[in-house]
DRENVEX-839210 format. One record per residue: residue in one letter; chain; x, y, z of N, C-alpha, C, O in turn. Coordinates in steps of 0.2 Angstrom, whole numbers, always signed. Example, Ala and Ser with C-alpha at 12.3 -4.5 7.8 and 13.67 -1.06 7.14 Angstrom:
<loros>
   rest   kette     n_X     n_Y     n_Z    ca_X    ca_Y    ca_Z     c_X     c_Y     c_Z     o_X     o_Y     o_Z
      A       A     +66     -28     +39     +62     -22     +39     +66     -16     +39     +71     -17     +42
      S       A     +64     -11     +35     +68      -5     +36     +64      +0     +39     +67      +6     +40
</loros>
This chain:
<loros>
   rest   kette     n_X     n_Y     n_Z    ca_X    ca_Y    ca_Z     c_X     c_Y     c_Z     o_X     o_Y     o_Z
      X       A      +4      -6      +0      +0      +0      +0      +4      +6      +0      +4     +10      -5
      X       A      +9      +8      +5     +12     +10      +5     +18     +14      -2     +19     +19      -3
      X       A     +20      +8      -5     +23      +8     -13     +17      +9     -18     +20     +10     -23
      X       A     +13     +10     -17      +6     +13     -21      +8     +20     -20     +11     +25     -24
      X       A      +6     +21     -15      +5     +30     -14     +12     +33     -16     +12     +39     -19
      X       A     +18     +28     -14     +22     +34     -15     +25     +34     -24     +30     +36     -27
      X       A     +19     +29     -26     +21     +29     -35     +18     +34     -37     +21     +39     -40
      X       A      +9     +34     -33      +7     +39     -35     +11     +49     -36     +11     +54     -40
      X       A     +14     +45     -29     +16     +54     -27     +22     +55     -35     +21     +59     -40
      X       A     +27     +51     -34     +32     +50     -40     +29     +52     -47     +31     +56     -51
      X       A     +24     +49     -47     +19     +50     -57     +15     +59     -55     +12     +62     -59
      X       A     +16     +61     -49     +12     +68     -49     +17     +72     -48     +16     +78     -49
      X       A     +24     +71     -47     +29     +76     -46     +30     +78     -55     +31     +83     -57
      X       A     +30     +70     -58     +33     +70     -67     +26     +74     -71     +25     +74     -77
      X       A     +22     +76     -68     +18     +77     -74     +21     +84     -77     +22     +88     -73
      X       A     +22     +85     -85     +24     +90     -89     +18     +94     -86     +13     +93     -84
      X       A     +22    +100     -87     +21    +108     -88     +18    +107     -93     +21    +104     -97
      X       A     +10    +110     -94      +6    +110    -100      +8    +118    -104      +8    +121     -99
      X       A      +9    +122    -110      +9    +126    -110      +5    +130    -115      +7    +129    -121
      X       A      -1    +134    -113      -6    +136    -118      -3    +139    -124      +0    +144    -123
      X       A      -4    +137    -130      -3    +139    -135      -9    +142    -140     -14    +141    -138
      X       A     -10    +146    -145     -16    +148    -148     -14    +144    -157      -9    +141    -159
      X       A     -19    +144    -159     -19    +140    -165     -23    +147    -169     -29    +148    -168
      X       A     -19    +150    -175     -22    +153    -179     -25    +153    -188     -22    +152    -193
      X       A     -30    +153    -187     -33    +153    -193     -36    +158    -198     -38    +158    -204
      X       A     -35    +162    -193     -38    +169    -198     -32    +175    -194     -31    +176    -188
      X       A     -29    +177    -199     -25    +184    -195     -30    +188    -192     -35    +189    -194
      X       A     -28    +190    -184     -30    +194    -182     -31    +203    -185     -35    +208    -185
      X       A     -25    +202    -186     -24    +211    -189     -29    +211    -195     -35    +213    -194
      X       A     -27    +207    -201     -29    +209    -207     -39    +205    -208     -43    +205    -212
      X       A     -37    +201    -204     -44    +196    -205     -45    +189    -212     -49    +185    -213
      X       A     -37    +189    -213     -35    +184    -220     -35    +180    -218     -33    +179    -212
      X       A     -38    +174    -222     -38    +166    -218     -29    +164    -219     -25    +166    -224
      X       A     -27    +160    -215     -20    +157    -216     -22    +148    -219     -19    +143    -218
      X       A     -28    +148    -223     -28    +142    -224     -29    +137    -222     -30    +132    -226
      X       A     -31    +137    -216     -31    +133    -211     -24    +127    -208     -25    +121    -207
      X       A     -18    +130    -208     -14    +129    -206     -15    +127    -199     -14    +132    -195
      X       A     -15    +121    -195     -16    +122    -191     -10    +120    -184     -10    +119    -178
      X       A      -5    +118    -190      +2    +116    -187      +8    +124    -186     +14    +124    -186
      X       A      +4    +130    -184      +5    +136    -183      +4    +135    -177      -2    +133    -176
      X       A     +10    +136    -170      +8    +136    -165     +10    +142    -163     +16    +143    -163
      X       A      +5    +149    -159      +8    +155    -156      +8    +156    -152      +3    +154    -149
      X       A     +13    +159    -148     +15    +162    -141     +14    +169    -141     +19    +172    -141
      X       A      +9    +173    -142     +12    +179    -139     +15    +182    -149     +19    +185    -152
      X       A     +10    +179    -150     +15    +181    -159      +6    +182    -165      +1    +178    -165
      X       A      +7    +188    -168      +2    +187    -172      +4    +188    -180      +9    +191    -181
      X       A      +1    +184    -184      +3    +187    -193      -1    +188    -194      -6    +186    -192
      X       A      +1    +195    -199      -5    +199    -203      -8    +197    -209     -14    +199    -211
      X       A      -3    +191    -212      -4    +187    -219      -2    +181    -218      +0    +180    -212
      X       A      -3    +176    -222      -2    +169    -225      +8    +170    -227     +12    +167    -225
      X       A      +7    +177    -231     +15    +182    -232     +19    +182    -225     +24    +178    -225
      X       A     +17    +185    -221     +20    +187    -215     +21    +178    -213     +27    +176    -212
      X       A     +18    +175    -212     +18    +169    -207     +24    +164    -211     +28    +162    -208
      X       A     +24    +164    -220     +29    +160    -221     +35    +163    -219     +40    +159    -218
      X       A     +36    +172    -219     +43    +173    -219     +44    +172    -215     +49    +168    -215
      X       A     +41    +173    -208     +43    +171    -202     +44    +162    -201     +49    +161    -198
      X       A     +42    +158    -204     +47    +152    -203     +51    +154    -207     +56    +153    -203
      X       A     +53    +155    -213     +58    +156    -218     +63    +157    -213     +67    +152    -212
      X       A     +63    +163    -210     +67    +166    -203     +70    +160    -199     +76    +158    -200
      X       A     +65    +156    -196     +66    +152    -192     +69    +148    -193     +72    +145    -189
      X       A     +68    +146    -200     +68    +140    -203     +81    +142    -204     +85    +140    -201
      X       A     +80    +145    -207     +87    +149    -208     +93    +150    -201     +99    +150    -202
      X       A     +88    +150    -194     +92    +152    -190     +93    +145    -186     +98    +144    -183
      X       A     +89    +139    -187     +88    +132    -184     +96    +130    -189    +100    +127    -186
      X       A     +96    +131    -196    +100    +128    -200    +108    +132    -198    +113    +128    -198
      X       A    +107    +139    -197    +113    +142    -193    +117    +139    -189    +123    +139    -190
      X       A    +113    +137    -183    +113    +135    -177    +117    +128    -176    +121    +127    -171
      X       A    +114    +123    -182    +117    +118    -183    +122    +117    -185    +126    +112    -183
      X       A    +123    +123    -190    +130    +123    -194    +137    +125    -190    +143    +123    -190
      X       A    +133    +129    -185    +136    +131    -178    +140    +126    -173    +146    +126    -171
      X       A    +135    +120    -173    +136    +116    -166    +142    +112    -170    +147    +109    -167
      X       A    +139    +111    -178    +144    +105    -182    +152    +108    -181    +156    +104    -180
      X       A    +153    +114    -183    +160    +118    -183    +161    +117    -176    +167    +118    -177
      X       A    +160    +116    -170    +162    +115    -163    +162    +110    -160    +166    +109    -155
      X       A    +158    +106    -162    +161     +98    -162    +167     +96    -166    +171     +91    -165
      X       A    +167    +100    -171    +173     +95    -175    +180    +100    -175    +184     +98    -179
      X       A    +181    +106    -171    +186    +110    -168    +191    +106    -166    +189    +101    -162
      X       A    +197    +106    -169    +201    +103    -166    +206    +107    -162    +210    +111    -165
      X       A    +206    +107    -153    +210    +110    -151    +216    +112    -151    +217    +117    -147
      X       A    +221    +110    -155    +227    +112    -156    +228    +114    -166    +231    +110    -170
      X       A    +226    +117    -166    +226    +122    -173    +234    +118    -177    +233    +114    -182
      X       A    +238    +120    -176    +245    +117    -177    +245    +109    -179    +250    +107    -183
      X       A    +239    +104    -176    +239     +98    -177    +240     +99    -184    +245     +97    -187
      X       A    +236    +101    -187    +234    +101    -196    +240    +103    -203    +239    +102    -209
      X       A    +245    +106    -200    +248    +108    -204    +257    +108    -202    +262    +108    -205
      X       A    +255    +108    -194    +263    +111    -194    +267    +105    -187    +272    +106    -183
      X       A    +263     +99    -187    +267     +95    -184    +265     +85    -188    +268     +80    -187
      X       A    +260     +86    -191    +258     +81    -195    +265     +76    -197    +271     +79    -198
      X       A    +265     +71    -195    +269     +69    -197    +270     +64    -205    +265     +62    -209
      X       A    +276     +65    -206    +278     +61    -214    +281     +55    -215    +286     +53    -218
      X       A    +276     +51    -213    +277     +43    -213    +272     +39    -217    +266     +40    -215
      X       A    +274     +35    -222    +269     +32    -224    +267     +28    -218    +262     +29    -216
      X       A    +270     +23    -215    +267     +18    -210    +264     +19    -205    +261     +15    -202
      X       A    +263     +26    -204    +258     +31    -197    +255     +35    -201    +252     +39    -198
      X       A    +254     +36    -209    +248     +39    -211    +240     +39    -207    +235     +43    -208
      X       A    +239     +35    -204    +235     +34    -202    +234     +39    -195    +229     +42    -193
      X       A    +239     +39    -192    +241     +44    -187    +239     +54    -186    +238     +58    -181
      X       A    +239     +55    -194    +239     +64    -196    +233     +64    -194    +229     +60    -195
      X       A    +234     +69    -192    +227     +78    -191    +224     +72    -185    +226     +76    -180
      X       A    +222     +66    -182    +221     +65    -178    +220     +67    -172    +215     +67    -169
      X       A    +226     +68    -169    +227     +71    -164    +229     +67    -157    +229     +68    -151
      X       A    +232     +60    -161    +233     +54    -156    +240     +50    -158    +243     +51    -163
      X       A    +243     +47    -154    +249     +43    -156    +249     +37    -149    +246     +38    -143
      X       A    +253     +32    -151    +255     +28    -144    +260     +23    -148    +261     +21    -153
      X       A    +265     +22    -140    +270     +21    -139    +271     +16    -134    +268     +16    -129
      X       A    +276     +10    -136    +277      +5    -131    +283      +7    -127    +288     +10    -131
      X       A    +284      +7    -123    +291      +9    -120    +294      +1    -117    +291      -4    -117
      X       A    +301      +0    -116    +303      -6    -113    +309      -3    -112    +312      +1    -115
      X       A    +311      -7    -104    +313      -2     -99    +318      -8     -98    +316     -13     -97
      X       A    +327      -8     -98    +330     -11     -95    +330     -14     -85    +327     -11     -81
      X       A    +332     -19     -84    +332     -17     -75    +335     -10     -73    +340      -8     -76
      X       A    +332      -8     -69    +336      +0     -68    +335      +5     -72    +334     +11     -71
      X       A    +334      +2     -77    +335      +8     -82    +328     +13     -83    +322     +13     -80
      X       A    +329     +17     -86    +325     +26     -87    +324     +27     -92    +326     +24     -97
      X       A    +318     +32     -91    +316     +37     -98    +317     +43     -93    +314     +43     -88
      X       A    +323     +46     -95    +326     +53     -91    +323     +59     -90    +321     +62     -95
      X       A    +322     +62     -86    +318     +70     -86    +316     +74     -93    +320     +78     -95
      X       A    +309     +72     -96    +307     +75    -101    +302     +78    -102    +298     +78     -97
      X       A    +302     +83    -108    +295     +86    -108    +292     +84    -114    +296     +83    -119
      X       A    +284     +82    -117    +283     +84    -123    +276     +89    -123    +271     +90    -120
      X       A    +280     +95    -130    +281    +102    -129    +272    +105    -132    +268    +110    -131
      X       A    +270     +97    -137    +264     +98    -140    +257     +92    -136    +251     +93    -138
      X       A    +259     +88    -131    +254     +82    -131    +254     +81    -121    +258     +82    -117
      X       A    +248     +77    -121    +248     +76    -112    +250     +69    -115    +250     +66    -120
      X       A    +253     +67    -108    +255     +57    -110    +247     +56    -103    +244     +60    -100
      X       A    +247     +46    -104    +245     +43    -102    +248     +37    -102    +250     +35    -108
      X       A    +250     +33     -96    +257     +30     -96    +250     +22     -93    +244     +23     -91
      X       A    +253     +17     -95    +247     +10     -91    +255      +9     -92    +259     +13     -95
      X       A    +255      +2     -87    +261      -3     -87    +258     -10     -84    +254     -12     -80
      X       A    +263     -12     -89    +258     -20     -91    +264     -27     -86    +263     -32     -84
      X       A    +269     -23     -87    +274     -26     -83    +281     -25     -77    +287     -24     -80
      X       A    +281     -26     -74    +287     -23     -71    +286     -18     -65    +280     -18     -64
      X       A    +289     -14     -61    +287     -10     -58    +291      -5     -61    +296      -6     -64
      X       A    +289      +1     -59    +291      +9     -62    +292     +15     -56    +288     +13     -51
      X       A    +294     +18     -56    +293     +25     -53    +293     +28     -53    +299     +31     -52
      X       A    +286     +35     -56    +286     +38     -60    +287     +46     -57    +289     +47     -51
      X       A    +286     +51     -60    +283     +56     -58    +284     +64     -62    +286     +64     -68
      X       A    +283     +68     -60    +281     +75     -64    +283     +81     -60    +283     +80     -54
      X       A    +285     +87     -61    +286     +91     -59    +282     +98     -59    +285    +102     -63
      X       A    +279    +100     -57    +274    +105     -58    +279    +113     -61    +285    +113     -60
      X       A    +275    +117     -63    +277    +124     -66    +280    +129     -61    +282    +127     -56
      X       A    +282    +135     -62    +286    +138     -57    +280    +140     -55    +275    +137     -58
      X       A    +279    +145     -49    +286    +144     -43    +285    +140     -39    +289    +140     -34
      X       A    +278    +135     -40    +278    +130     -35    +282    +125     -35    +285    +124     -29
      X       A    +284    +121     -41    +290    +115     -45    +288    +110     -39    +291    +109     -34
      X       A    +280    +108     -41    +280    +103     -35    +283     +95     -38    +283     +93     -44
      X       A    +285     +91     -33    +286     +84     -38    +281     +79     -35    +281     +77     -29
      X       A    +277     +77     -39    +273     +74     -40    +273     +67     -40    +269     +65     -45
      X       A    +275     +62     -37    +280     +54     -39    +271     +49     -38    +266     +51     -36
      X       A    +274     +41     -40    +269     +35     -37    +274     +31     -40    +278     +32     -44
      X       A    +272     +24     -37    +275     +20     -41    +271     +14     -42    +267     +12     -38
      X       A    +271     +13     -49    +268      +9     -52    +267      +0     -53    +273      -3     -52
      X       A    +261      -3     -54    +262     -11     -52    +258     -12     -60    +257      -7     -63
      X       A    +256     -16     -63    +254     -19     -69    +248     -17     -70    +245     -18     -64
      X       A    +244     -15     -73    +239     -11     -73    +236      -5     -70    +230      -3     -70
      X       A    +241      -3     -67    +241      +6     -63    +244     +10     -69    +248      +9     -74
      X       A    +239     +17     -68    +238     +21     -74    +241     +29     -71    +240     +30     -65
      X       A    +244     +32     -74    +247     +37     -74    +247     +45     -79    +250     +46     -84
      X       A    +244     +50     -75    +244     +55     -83    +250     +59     -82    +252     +61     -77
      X       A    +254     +61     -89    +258     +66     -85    +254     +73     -89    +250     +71     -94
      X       A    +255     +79     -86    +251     +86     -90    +257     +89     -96    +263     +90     -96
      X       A    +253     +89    -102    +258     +94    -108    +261     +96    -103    +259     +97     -97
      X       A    +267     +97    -107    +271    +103    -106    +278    +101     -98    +284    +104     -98
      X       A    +275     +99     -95    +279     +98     -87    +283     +91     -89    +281     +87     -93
      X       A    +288     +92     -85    +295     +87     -85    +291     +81     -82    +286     +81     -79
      X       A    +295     +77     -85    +292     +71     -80    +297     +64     -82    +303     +64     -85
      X       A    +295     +62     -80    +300     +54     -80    +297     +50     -77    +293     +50     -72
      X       A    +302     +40     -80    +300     +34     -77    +307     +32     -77    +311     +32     -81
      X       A    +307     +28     -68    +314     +24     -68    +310     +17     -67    +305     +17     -65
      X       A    +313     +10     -70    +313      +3     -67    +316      +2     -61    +321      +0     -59
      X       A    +309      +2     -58    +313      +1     -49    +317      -8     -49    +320     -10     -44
      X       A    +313     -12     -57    +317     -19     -51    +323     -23     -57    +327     -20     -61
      X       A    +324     -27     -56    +329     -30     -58    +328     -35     -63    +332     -40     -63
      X       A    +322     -34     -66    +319     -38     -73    +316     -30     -76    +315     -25     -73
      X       A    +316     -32     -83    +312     -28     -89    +305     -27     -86    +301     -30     -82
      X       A    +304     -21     -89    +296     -17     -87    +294     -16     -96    +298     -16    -100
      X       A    +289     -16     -96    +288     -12    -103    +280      -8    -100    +277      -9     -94
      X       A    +279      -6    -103    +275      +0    -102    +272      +3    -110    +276      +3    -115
      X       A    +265      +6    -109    +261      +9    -115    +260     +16    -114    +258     +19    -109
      X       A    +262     +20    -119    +261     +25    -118    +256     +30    -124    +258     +31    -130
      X       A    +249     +32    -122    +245     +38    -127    +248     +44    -125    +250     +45    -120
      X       A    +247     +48    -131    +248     +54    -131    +243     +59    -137    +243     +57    -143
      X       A    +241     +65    -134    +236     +69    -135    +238     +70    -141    +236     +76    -142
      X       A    +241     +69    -145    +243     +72    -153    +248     +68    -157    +253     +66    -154
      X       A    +247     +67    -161    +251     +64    -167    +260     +64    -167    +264     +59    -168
      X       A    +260     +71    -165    +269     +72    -165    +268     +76    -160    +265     +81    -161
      X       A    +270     +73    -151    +269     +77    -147    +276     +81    -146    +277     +86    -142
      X       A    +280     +80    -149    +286     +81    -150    +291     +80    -142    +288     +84    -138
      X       A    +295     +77    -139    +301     +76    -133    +307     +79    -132    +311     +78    -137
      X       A    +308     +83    -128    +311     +87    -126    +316     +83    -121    +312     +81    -116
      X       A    +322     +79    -120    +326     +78    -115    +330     +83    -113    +334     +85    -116
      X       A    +328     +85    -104    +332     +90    -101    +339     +90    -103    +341     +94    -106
      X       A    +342     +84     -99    +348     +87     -98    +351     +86    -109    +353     +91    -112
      X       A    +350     +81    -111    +353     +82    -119    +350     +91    -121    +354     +95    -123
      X       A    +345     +91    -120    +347     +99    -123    +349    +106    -122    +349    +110    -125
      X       A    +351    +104    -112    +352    +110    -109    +362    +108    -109    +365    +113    -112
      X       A    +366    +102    -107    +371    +100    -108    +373     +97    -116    +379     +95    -118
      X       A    +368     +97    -120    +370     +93    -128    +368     +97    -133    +368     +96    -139
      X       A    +366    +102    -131    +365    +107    -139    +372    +110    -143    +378    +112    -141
      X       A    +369    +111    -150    +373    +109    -156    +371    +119    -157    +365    +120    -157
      X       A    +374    +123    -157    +381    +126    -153    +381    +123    -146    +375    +121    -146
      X       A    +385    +122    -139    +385    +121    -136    +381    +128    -134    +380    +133    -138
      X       A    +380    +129    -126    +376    +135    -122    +383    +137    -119    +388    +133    -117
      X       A    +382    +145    -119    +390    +149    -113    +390    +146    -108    +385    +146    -105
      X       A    +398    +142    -107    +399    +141    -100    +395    +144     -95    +393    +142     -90
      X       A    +395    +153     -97    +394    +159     -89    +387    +154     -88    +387    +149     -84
      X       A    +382    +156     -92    +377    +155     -93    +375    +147     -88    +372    +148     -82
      X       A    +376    +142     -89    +377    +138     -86    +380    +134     -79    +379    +129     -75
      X       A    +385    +140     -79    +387    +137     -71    +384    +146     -69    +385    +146     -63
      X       A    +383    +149     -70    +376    +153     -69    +371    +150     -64    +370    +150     -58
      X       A    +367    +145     -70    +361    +144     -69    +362    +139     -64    +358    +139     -59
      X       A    +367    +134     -64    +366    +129     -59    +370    +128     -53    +370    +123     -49
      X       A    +373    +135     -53    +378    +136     -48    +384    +128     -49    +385    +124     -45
      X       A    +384    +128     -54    +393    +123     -55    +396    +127     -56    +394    +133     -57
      X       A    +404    +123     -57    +409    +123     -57    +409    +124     -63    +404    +121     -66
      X       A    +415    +127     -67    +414    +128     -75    +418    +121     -78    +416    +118     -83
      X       A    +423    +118     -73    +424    +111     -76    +421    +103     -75    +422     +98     -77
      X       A    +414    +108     -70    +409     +99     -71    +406    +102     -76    +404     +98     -80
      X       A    +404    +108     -78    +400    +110     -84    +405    +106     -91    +403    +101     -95
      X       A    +409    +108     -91    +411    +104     -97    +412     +98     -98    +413     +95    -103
      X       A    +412     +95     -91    +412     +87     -92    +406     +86     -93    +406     +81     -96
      X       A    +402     +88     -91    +392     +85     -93    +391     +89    -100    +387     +85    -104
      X       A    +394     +93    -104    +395     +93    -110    +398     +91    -113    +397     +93    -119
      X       A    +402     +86    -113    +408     +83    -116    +404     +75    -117    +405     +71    -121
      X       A    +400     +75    -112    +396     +66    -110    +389     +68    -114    +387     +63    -116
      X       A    +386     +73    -116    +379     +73    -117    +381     +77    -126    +376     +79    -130
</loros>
C-alpha cells in the first residue's frame, strides 16, 4: 500500500508543464484566412498574412539551420590548430596517425633503467604498465615545481600534464615495458639534460654554471658526456 502512494506521489511530481498555445486561422490584424494551417503554434505572436507567417518560418527556418551549422563547426574543432599543418607527421606507415590528434608508444625499460627527465612540448602522456614496476613522476610549473611521484604495479595508470617534466625509472631487476598515449600525433620530446648540456652550438659556459651554480669544469664534463 504504502509503494502505491508513493508511486502515485512520483507520477504527480513528473507530470509535464502544459503550456497554452493559440492556434491561428484567420489573421487577427488583417482578417485573412491562413488556410487553415493548423500546425502554426503562437505564443504571444500574431501574422497579418499567410506572407508574414511564411517569412517568419523562412526566418526560423534559416536560423535552426545556422545554429546547426554552428554546433557541427564546434564539435569538430580541433583544439590544437597546429595539429593540421605544422606538426603532421611524414610517414607512410603512421599515415594513419595525421590531423588526428593521437599517437601511442610501447616503452621497454632495462632493469634499472630510465626514460630521463622529459618534456613533450605539444601532447599530455597517459602512461598503463603491463609489466614490471616503475617510478614515475612529474614536476609541476614555477614557482611551485612541486614533484609529484607514485610507483607503479601492472595495470596502474598514470597521466603526465603537456608541457611539465616528467619521468620513469625501473625500480626492479627484470624488464618493465609499459604503454604510452599521447594527445597528438607528434607530441614532440624534449630531454632535459641532452638539450640543456647537448646542444649543437653548445650553451656559454657563464650562462650555465650561472644557472646551476657549478663549477665551470663539471659544466664541461656534462657537455663533453651529453
Amino acid at each position: 500500500m504504502s509503494l502505491s502512494i508513493l508511486s502515485s506521489k512520483a507520477l504527480a511530481l513528473q507530470e509535464p508543464i502544459i503550456k497554452e498555445y493559440s492556434i491561428m486561422f484567420i489573421s487577427k490584424a488583417c482578417k485573412k484566412p491562413l488556410e487553415g494551417n493548423e500546425d502554426i503554434f503562437l505564443c504571444s505572436r500574431d501574422f497579418c498574412s499567410e506572407e508574414c507567417r511564411q517569412e517568419q518560418l523562412d526566418i526560423d527556418e534559416s536560423k535552426d539551420k545556422s545554429l546547426a551549422f554552428a554546433c557541427f563547426l564546434a564539435s569538430a574543432f580541433d583544439p590544437s590548430p597546429l595539429q593540421d599543418f605544422c606538426v603532421a607527421i611524414n610517414d607512410p606507415t603512421d599515415a594513419g596517425l595525421n590531423t588526428l590528434g593521437i599517437s601511442l608508444v610501447r616503452i621497454d625499460y632495462a632493469p634499472y633503467g630510465e626514460n630521463p627527465p622529459h618534456t613533450h612540448p605539444r601532447g599530455t602522456e597517459i602512461l598503463v604498465v603491463v609489466q614490471g614496476t616503475l617510478y614515475v613522476g612529474f614536476v609541476t610549473s614555477n614557482p611551485e615545481n612541486r614533484l609529484i611521484t607514485k610507483i607503479l604495479y601492472p595495470g596502474d595508470v598514470f597521466v603526465f600534464p603537456i608541457g611539465l617534466i616528467h619521468f620513469q625509472y625501473n625500480l626492479g631487476n627484470t624488464p618493465a615495458v609499459a604503454f604510452a598515449g599521447l594527445s597528438s600525433q607528434n607530441a614532440g620530446v624534449i630531454t632535459i639534460a641532452n638539450a640543456v648540456f647537448g646542444s649543437n652550438p653548445p650553451i656559454n659556459l657563464d650562462v650555465l654554471t650561472k644557472a646551476f651554480q657549478l663549477d665551470k669544469n663539471v659544466v664541461t664534463h656534462l657537455q663533453s658526456i651529453f
